[in-house]
C-alpha positions in Angstrom: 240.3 -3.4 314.8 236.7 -4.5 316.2 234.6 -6.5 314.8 230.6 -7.1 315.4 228.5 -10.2 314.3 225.3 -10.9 315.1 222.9 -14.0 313.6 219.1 -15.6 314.3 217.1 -12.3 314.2 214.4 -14.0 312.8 212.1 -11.7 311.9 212.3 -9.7 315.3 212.9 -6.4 313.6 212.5 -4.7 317.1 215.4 -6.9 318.5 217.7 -5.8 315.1 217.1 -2.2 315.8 218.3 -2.1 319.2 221.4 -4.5 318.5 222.1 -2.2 315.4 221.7 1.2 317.3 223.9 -0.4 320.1 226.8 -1.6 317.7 226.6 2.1 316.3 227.6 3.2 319.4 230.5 0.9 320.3 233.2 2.1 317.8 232.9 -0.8 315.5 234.5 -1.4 312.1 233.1 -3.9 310.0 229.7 -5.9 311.1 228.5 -9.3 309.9 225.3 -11.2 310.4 225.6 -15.2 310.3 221.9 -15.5 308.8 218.7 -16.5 309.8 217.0 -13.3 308.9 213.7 -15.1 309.1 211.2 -17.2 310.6 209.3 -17.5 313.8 208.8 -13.4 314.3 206.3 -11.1 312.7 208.7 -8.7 310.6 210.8 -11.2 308.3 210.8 -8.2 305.3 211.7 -5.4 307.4 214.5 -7.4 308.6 215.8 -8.0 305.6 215.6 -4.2 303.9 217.3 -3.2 307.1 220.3 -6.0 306.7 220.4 -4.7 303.3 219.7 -1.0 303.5 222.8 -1.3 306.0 225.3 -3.5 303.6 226.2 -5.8 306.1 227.8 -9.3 304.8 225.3 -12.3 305.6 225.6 -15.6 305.6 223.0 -17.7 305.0 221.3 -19.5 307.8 219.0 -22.6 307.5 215.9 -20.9 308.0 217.2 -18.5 305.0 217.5 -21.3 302.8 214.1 -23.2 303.6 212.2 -19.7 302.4 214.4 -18.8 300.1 213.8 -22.3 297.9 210.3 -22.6 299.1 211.3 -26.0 300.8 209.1 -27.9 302.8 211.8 -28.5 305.8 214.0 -25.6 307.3 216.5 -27.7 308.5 215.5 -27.2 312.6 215.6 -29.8 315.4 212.3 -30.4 316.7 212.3 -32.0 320.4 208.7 -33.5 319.7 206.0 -33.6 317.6 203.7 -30.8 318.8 207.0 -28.1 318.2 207.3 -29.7 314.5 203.8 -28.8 313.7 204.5 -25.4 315.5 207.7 -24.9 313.0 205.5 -25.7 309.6 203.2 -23.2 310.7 206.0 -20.7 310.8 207.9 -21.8 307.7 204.7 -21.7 305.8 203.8 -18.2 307.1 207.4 -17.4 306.3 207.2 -18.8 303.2 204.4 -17.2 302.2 204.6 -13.4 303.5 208.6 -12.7 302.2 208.2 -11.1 299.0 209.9 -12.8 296.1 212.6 -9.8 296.0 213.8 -10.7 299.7 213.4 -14.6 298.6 216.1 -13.5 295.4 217.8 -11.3 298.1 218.2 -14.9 299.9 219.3 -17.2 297.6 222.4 -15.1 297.1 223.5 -15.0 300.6 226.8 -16.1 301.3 227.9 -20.1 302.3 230.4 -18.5 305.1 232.7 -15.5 305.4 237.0 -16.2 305.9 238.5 -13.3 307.3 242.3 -12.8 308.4 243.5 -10.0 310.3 246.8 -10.0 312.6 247.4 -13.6 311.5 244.2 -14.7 312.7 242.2 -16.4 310.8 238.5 -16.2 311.3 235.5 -18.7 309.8 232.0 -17.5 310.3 229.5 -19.7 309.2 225.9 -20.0 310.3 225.7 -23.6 312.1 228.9 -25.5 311.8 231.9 -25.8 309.2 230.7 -28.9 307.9 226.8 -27.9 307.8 224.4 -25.2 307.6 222.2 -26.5 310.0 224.9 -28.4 312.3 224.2 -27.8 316.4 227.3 -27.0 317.9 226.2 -26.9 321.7 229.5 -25.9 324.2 228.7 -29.1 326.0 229.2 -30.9 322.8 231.2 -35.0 323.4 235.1 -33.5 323.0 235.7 -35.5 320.2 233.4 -34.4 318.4 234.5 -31.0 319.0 237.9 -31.6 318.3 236.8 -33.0 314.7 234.7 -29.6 314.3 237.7 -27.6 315.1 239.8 -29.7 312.9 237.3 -28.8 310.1 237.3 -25.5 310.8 241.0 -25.0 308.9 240.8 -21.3 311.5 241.9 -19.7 314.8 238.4 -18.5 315.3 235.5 -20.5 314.4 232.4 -17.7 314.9 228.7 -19.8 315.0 224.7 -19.2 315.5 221.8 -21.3 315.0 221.9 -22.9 318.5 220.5 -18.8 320.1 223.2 -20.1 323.2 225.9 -17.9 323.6 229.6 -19.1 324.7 233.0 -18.4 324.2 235.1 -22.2 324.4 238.9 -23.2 322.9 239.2 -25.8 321.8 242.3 -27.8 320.6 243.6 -24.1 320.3 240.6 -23.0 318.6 238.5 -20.1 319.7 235.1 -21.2 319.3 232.6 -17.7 319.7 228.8 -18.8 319.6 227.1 -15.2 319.5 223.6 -15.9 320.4 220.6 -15.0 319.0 219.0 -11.2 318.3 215.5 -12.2 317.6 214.7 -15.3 319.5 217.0 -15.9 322.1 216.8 -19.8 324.3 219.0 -19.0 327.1 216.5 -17.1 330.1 217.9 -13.7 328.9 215.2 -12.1 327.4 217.7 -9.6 325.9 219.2 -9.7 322.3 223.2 -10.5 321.3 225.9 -10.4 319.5 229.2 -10.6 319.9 232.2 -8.0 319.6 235.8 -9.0 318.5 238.5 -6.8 319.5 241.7 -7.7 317.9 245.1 -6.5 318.4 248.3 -8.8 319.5 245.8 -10.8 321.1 242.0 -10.6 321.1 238.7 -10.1 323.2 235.3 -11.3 322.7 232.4 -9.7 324.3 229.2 -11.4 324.2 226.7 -8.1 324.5 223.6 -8.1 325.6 220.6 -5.0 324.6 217.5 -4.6 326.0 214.6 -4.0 323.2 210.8 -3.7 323.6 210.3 -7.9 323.8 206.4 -6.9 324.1 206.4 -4.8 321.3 207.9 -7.9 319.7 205.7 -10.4 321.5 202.4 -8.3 320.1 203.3 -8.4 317.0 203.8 -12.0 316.8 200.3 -12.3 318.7 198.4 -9.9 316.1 199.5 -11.8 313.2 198.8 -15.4 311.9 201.9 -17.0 313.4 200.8 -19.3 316.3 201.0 -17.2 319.7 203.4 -19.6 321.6 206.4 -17.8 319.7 205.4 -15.0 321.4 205.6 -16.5 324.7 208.8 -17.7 323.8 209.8 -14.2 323.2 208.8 -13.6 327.1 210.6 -15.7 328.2 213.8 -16.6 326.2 212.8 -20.6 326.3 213.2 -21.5 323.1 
């Protein structure tokens, strides 16, 4: 059995082709996206009619739910003042260009996703087990971790929102963190996800894809969104 999940495209629709046309090619079974379909990038509709022109299981992420019930917060950590201003821009834009059938769309999305297979259990959820919008950074205080896994109630505890990447066990629970698609923070300018192959014991793969970043990046630039998401695009930095 191997399994794909991907999360954070937001609105990077060049990103979600390439990590789509790469997880055709990799013998995969069943895919699942951990939410945040939108915000930040220039296509938030397209990449939703492709999540859902493709039936793949979603979860929702925080971003998801801030459009989706036309809040005024999307649930992000802002590091200072001038990137909070930055991030109501984008929910606003957000807010306002997804069309109210991808806003029903989202408001249906799913909590989290349990999944067993060869007595494993899996929990995939979008931030953390205990929040939607819960950080759960590898270099996270040990306790703390140890009370997330604890929480989890799973062998495998698959996350997003943070756009780091890790695999980590921890108090025997394999914590996956897949990355982001759309907006990645960790200097690689190239999209991921993760791939599960599971058998008497299993492998995670964290995958990377090259896709047409200034593509991505011009779009962002030609529309109303403030350019500095582009330049984050460029250079994976947030």
């Amino acid at each position: 059995m191997r399994l794909a999940t991907f999360s954070d495209i937001h609105g990077n629709i060049h990103a979600l082709k390439a990590v789509l046309d790469d997880i055709d090619q990799q013998d995969i079974d069943q895919v699942y996206c951990l939410g945040d379909l939108v915000g930040y990038g220039a296509y938030p509709n397209k990449v939703i009619d492709l999540v859902r022109e493709r039936h793949i299981p979603t979860i929702m992420g925080n971003y998801d739910d801030g459009v989706a019930f036309d809040k005024q917060e999307c649930g992000c950590a802002y590091t200072d003042d001038e990137m909070r201003r930055l991030g109501h821009l984008s929910l606003e834009w957000s807010k306002e260009h997804v069309t109210a059938e991808n806003k029903a769309y989202l408001r249906w999305l799913l909590s989290n996703i349990r999944l067993n297979f060869h007595h494993m259990r899996f929990l995939l959820v979008h931030g953390g087990p205990r929040r939607i919008n819960e950080y759960v950074y590898e270099d996270r205080a040990p306790k703390s971790l140890s009370r997330i896994a604890q929480a989890a109630d799973a062998d495998v505890l698959v996350m997003g929102h943070t756009h780091l990447p890790y695999i980590k066990e921890v108090d025997g629970v394999l914590f996956v963190n897949d990355g982001s698609v759309g907006k990645p923070k960790d200097g690689d300018t190239r999209a991921a996800y993760a791939i599960y192959d599971i058998g008497d014991e299993l492998k995670v793969t964290i995958q990377r894809v090259v896709y047409d970043v200034a593509a991505a990046a011009a779009a962002v630039r030609a529309s109303a969104l403030p350019d500095h998401f582009a330049e984050l695009l460029e250079t994976a930095s947030g």
